[in-house]
N, C-alpha and C positions, 0 to 999 in steps of 0.2 A: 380624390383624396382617399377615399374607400382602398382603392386598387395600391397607392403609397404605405398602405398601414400593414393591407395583406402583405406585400411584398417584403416590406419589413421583418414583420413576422414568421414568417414563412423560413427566410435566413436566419434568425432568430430559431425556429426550432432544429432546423437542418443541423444549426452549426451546434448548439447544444448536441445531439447526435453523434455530429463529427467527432467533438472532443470525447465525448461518454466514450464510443467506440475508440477511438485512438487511447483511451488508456488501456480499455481491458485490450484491446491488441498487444500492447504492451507487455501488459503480467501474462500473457499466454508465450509468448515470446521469452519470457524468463522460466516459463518454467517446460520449453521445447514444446508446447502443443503447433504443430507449425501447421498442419490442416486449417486447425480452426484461426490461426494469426494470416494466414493468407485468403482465407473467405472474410474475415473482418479489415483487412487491409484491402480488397477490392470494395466493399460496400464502402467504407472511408472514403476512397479515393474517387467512388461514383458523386457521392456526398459532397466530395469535397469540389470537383468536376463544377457541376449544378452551380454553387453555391458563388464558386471568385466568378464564375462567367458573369451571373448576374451581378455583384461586386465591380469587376473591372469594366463592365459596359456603361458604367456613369458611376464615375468617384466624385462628383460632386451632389451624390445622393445620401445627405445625413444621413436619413434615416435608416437606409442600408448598413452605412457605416457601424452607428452604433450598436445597428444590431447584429452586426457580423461577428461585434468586440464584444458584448453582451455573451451572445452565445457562446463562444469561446472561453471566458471566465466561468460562466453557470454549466458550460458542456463538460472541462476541469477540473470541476470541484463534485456533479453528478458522477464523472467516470470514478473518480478515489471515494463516493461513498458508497457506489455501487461494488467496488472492488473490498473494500473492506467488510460488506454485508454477506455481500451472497460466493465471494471468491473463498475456501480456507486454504487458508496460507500459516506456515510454520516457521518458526524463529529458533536461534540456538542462543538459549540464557546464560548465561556464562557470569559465575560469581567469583571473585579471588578475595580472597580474607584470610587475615593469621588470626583472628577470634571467634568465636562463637558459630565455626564454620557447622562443624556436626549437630548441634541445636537448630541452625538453620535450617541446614537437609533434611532433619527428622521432620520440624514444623511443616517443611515446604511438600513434605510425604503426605503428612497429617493433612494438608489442604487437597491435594491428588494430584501434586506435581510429582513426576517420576525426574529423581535426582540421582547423579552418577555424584561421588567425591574423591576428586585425585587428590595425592600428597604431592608436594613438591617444593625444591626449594626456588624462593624470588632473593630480592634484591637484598630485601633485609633479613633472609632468614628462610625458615620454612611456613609453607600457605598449604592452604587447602582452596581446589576448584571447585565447587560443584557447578555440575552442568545439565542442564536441561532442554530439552524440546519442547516447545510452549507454542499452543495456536495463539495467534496474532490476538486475538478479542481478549485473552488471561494476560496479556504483556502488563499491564498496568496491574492489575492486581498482585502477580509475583512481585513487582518492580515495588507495588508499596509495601509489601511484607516483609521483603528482605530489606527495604530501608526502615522499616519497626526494627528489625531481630538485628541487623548489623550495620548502622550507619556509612562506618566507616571502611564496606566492602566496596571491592573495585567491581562495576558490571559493566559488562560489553552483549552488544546484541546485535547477531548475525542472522540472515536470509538465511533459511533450508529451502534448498532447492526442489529437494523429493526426501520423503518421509515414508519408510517400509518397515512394518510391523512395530511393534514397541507401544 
């Protein structure tokens, strides 16, 4: 029984592993680190190796089972908050508004967002963009400011791939 619980377990923390590693594989991969995405894709892939052999040598082993599917949901969800903690990653804030655009750029200064504001005409007229470069962790904060200062602006939010000087 002992020996059923370890083994459990055991897939259980591999597979956790598995998936941690297959995310940040992942964000290295988006952002061309390929040394480091090909040493985390052969550790994966040893990981992963281990893990279906004992798996597929008795599928009618619950306990395996679940804990293959276990670690996979918690391996999942450890990789994206491990990526969102210790990864910085940059975003392009992008604000369209025919109101209150310039007040928002000044406020959005006044908090230590660096804001660009283009002129331009849209659909109904002429807008103002302003645009910014935002690490990932302030996304939320911009995001609730500018829905304070201008309800009614359009916001789009795009991946930066790479981020130099600024």
């Amino acid at each position: 029984m002992i020996d059923v619980i370890f083994g459990a377990f055991l897939i259980f923390v591999l597979r956790v592993l598995n998936y941690a590693i297959s995310t940040l594989r992942l964000v290295t991969i988006t952002r061309q680190r390929r040394i480091i995405a090909s040493v985390l894709a052969a550790v994966e892939a040893f990981i992963f190796a281990v893990v279906i052999a004992n798996i597929v040598n008795d599928l009618n082993n619950a306990p395996n089972l679940i804990a293959y599917c276990a670690g996979a949901a918690i391996g999942s969800y450890l990789g994206m908050f491990l990526e969102s903690r210790f990864i910085a990653g940059y975003v392009i804030f992008n604000v369209i508004t025919k109101e209150n655009a310039h007040i928002t750029a000044q406020t959005l200064r006044d908090e230590g967002f660096g804001v660009t504001e283009t002129y331009g005409d849209g659909r109904d007229g002429l807008v103002t963009t302003l645009r910014s470069v935002v690490n990932k962790r302030d996304v939320k904060r911009m995001n609730a400011l500018v829905k304070d200062l201008n309800p009614n602006a359009f916001v789009t939010i795009e991946e930066a791939r790479a981020v130099q000087r600024g």
